[in-house]
Every structure is written in structure tokens, then in C-alpha cells.
C-alpha positions in Angstrom: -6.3 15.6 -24.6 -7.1 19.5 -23.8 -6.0 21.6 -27.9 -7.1 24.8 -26.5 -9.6 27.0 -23.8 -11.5 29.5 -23.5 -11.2 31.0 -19.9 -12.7 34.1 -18.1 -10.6 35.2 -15.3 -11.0 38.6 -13.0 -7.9 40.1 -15.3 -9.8 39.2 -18.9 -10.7 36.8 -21.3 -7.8 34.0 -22.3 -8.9 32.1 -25.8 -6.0 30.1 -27.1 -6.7 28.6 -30.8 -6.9 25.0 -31.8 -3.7 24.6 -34.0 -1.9 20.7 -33.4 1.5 22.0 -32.1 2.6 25.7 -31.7 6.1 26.9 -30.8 5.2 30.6 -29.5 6.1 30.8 -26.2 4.6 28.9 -23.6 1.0 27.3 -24.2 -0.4 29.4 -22.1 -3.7 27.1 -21.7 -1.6 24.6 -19.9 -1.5 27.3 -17.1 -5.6 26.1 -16.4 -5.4 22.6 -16.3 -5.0 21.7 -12.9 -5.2 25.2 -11.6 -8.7 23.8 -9.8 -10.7 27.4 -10.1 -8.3 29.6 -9.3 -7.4 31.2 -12.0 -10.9 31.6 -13.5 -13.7 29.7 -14.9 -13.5 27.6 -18.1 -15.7 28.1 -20.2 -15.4 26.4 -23.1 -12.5 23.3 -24.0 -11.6 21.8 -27.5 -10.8 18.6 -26.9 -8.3 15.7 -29.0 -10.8 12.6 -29.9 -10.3 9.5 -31.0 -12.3 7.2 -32.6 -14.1 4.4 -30.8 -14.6 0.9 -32.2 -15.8 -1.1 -29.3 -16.4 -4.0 -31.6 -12.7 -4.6 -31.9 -11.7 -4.1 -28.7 -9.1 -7.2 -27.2 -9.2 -8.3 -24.0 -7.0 -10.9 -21.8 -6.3 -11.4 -17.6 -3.0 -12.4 -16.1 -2.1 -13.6 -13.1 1.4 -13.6 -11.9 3.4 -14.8 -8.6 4.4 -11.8 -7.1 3.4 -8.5 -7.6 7.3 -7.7 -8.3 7.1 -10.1 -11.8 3.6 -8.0 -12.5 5.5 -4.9 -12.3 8.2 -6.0 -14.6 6.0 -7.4 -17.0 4.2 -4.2 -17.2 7.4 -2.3 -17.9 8.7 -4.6 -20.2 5.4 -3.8 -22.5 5.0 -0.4 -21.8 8.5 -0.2 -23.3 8.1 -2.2 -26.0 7.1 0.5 -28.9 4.6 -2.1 -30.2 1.4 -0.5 -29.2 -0.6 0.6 -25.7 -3.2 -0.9 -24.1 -5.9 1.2 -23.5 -6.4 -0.8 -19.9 -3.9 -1.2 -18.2 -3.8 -2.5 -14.8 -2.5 -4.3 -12.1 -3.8 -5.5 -8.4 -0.9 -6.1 -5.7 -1.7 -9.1 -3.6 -4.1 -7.5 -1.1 -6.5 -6.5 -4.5 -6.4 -9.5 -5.8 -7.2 -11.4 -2.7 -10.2 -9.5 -2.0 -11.0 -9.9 -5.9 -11.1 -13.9 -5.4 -13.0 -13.8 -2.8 -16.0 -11.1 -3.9 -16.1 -13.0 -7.3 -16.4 -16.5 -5.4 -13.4 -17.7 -7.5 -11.4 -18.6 -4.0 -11.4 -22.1 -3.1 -12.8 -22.9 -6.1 -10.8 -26.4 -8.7 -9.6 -23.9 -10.4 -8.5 -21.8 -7.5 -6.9 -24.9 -6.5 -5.4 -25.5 -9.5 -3.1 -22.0 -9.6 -2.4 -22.9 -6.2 -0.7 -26.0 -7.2 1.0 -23.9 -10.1 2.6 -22.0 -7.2 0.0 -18.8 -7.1 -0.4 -18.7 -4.0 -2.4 -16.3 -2.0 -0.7 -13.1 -0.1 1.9 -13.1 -3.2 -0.3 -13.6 -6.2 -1.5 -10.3 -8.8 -3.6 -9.8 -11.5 -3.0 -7.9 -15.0 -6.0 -6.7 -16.6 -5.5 -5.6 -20.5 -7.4 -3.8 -23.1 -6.5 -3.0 -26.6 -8.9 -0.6 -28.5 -8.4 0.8 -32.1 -8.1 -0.4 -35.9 -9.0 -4.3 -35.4 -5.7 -5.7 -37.1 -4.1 -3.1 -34.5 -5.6 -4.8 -30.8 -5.4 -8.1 -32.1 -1.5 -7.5 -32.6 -0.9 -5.5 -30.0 -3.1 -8.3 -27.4 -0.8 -11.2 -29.4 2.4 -9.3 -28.4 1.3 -8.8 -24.7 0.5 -12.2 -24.2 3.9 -13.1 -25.5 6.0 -10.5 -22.9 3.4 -11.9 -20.2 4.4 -15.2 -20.5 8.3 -14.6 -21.0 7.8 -12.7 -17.8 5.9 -15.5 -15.7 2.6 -14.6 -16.0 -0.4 -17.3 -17.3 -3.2 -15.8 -19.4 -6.6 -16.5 -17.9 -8.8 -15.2 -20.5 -10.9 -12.4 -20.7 -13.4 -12.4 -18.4 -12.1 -11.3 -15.5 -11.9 -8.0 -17.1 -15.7 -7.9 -18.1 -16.2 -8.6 -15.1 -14.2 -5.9 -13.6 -15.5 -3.2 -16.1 -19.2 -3.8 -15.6 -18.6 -2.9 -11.6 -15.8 -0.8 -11.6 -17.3 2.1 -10.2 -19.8 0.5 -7.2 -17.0 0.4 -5.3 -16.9 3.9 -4.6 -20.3 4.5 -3.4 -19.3 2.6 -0.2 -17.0 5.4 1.3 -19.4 7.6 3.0 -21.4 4.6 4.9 -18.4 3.2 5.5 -17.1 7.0 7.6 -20.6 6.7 8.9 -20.0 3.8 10.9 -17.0 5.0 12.3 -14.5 3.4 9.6 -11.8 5.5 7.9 -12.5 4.5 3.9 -10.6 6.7 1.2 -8.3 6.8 -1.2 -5.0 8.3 -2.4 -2.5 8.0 -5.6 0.8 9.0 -6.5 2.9 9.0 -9.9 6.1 7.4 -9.2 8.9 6.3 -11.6 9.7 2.7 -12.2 13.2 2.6 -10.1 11.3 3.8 -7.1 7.6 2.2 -7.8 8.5 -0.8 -5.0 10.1 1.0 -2.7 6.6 3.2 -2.4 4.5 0.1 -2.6 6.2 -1.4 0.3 6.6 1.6 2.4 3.2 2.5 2.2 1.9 -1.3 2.9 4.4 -1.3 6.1 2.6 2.3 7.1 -0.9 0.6 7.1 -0.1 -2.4 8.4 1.4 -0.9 11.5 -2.2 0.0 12.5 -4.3 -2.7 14.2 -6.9 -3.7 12.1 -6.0 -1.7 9.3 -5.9 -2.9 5.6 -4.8 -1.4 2.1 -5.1 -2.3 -1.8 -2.5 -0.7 -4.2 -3.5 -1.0 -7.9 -1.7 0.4 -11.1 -4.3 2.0 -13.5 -2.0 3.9 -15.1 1.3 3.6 -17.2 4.2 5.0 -19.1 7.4 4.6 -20.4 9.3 5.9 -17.3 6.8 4.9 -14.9 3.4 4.4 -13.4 0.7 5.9 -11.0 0.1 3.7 -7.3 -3.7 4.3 -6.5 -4.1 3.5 -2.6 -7.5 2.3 -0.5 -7.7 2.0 2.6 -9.7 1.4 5.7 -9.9 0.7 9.3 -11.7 1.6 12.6 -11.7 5.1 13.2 -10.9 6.3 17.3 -14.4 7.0 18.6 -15.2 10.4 19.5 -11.8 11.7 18.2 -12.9 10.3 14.2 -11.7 13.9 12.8 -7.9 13.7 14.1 -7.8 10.4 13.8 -8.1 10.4 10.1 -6.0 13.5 9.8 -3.4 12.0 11.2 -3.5 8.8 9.4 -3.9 9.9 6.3 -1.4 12.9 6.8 1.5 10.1 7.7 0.5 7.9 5.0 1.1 11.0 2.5 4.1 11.8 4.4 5.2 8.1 3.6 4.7 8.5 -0.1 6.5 11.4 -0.4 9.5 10.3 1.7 9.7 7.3 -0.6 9.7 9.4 -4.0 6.0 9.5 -4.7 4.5 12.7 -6.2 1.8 14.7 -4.3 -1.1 13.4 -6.6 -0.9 11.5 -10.0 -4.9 12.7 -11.3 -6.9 13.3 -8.3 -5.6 16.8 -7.6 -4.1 18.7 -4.8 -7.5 20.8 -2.7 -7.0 22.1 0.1 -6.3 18.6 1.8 -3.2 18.2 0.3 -2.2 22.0 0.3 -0.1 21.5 3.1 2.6 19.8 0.9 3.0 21.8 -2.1 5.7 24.4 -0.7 8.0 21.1 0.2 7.3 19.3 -3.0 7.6 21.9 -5.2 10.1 24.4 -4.0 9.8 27.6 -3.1 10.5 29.5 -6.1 7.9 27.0 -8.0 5.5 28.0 -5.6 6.9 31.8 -6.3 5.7 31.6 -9.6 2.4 29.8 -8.8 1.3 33.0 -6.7 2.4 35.5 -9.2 0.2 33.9 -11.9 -2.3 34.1 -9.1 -2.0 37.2 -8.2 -1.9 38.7 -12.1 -5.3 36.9 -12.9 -6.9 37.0 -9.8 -5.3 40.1 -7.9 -8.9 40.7 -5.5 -8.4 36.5 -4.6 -12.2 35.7 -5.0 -11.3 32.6 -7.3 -11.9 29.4 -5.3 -10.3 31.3 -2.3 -9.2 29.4 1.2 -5.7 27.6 0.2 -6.5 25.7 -3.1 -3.0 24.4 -3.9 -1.4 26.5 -1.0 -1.8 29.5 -2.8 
């Protein structure tokens, strides 16, 4: 989304212009993104915008058997070349579980009724989909999802599940810090992962989890490409007492370990801090990281820009 920056760094001013495509050099904008402070300080961004038409914005749920038949669905659309949701997202089993039972929809005749369709609990994942854009464009685009969904196994069950989901997607994350507070470990991690090794993640970082006594995870895919997705992870469970601090370095530390082992990437949007630091030599390479500190180093040669190991630099 980022066409160009303006950027004051110890070395100078960097102001790239707004042109659609350029073929001089590197962009050297791209440099910033991601560089978390320290490089310099942005100070001002031009931005690619589109234009929004909530009013024909197209909706629909699925629910699938497995999360495996989710996954290929996905794919199979994402691939497609006939247009891209704007949501796009799916819960594994554990998500979807706790979405049932939160909404009040578990145990319910409808409930029931998947049940009898062989949706069964533990194994069962939701699709959530959202087309924006022209209004001839989502409803086509929504048509031709529907179509994959059900060629792949899945049942439409309207929209609301989505509305639902939209109007509290973000309460959920106001709950971490009571949660540490009472002495359980509550956080979250993500990955970008291609499609050949998106399972092999999933399950390896399910078996980490689950190896811990009253631990628990939810893996959701928020988002997706041609050659692959992100894997967004929460977690939580009782923290040691009096020894809370290692306790959640360690966890969280083998559960990362576990990602990467399995062909995750360090971090899909969240970034890299200092927390994840640690891992950037190993993931990248040395001479990646090489290059990393010389750019550091030419903009930022006195190190006062977000000093302290930002991206292991």
C-alpha cells in the first residue's frame, strides 16, 4: 500500500516520489517498512487507496469437516484468478469450538443438525468471506466462492456468522493483560508459511501446546495468497508461580522454535522487536543480516535509533 516516504534519519533526509512503478535501482523506501525505528523516523507516507462501497459488500460462512478440506478450499479460490475476498479467513477446530460455544450456537437443533451431517466437533472449521468493490464484482466473485466451497465439501451457512464476528473482532484482545495478571500465559504469535508446508506447522505447533498440562491453542488463517497463507496462533495456560517470567520465555521460545523447525517464517505482520531478535541471524543468514547492519550503520552510524537489539541489529 506504501507509493513513497518521507524519512529523517541521523545521515539526512530520504523523500522518494509518488510515481506507480519505477525501474531505478532499488526502491529505496522499501528499506523503512519494517525497519521498526531504526533507520529513522517517518515522517510523512503516500499511501495506495481504494475506494470503499460498503453498501455492496457480500458476505457468506462455511463450515467444513476438517480443517484439512478448509485449507484446500481456500487454496483452490485463492488460485482461481476470479477475484479476492477482502475477508478471508478460516478457524481450525479449537477456534471454531470455542466460537460455538461463546455465540451459544453449541447444542443448539441446528447444532444438532450439522452434527448429524457429520460436522462433528474437534474436526469441524469455519470459513468467513467478504467481497468488497464494484457491486456486479462481489456478487460474482461471492457466487464463484460458494461454488469452489461446495465442490470442496464445505455447506454455506449464511452471513451472519461473519457480522457477528466483525462487530467483536477486536474485544478479544483486551483480555491478555488480566489474563498475565492472574498468573495465565495469554499471547499471540503468527507465521507466513507456504501452502505444501501450512499442515505440517499447524500440527506441529498444536502437538507443542498440547504437550503442556492444561494448555490450549487456536490457529486461524486471516491472511491469504497464491502460494500460501499466514497461521496466527493464541494461546494460554497457567503460568509456574513465582517463576511466571521464565516460564513464559520458555514456552513461547520453544513454540517459535517449533514454527521455525517446521518451515514457518519469523513473523508474517506483527514484526520482529526485540522478542524475536534472537532468531533473525538463523533465519536470515548471516550475510542477510551483514547487509541489515551496514544499512544500519550508514543511516544511523552514532546507534541512537530505537537502540537495544531491534531486529538483532
Amino acid at each position: 500500500m506504501v507509493v513513497a516516504l518521507k524519512v529523517v534519519t541521523p545521515a539526512g533526509v530520504i523523500e522518494t516520489k509518488e510515481f506507480p512503478r519505477t525501474a531505478q535501482g532499488w526502491d529505496i523506501f522499501r528499506l523503512f517498512i519494517g525497519s521498526e525505528g531504526t533507520l529513522g523516523v517517518i515522517t510523512e507516507a503516500t499511501l495506495h487507496m481504494h475506494i470503499h462501497r460498503p453498501e455492496n459488500t457480500s458476505s457468506a460462512s462455511f463450515i467444513f469437516r476438517s480443517f484439512e478440506q478448509a485449507v484446500e478450499a481456500m487454496r483452490r479460490m485463492i488460485q482461481s484468478e476470479y477475484g479476492r475476498p477482502h475477508l478471508f479467513r478460516i478457524s481450525d477446530p479449537d477456534e471454531t469450538d470455542i466460537a460455538f460455544r461463546t455465540s451459544g450456537f453449541d447444542n443448539t437443533i441446528a447444532d444438532r443438525f450439522l452434527k448429524m451431517l457429520g460436522f462433528m466437533p474437534g474436526k469441524r472449521s469455519m470459513m468467513f468471506v467478504s467481497v468488497e468493490g464494484e457491486k456486479d464484482y462481489a456478487a460474482f466473485v461471492l457466487k464463484k466462492i460458494k461454488q469452489t466451497a461446495g465442490k470442496n465439501k464445505g455447506m454455506f451457512i449464511g452471513s451472519s456468522p461473519v457480522k457477528k464476528w466483525l462487530a467483536q473482532r477486536y474485544s478479544s484482545a483486551y483480555m491478555r493483560d488480566p489474563l498475565m495478571d492472574i498468573g495465565i500465559m495469554a499471547d499471540t504469535l503468527e507465521t507466513a508459511v507456504t501452502w505444501e508446508n501450512l499442515l505440517r506447522v499447524w500440527s506441529a505447533a498444536h502437538a507443542y501446546v498440547k504437550a503442556r498440562p492444561k494448555a490450549f491453542i487456536m490457529i486461524h488463517i486471516s491472511h491469504v495468497y497464491e502460494n500460501g497463507t499466514n497461521l496466527y496462533f493464541t494461546f494460554l495456560t497457567p503460568m509456574e508461580k513465582g517463576n511466571e517470567k521464565s516460564d513464559f520465555a520458555s514456552f513461547h521460545r520453544g513454540l517459535v522454535d517449533t514454527i521455525l523447525e517446521n518451515g514457518g517464517s519469523i513473523s508474517h505482520h506483527h514484526g520482529v522487536g526485540r522478542v524475536l531478535a534472537p532468531w533473525m541471524e538463523g533465519h536470515l543468514g548471516k550475510t542477510s543480516m551483514a547487509a541489515l547492519g551496514a544499512v544500519k550503520r550508514h543511516f544511523d552510524p552514532n546507534n541512537i535509533m530505537n537502540p537495544g537489539g531491534t531486529l538483532g541489529l
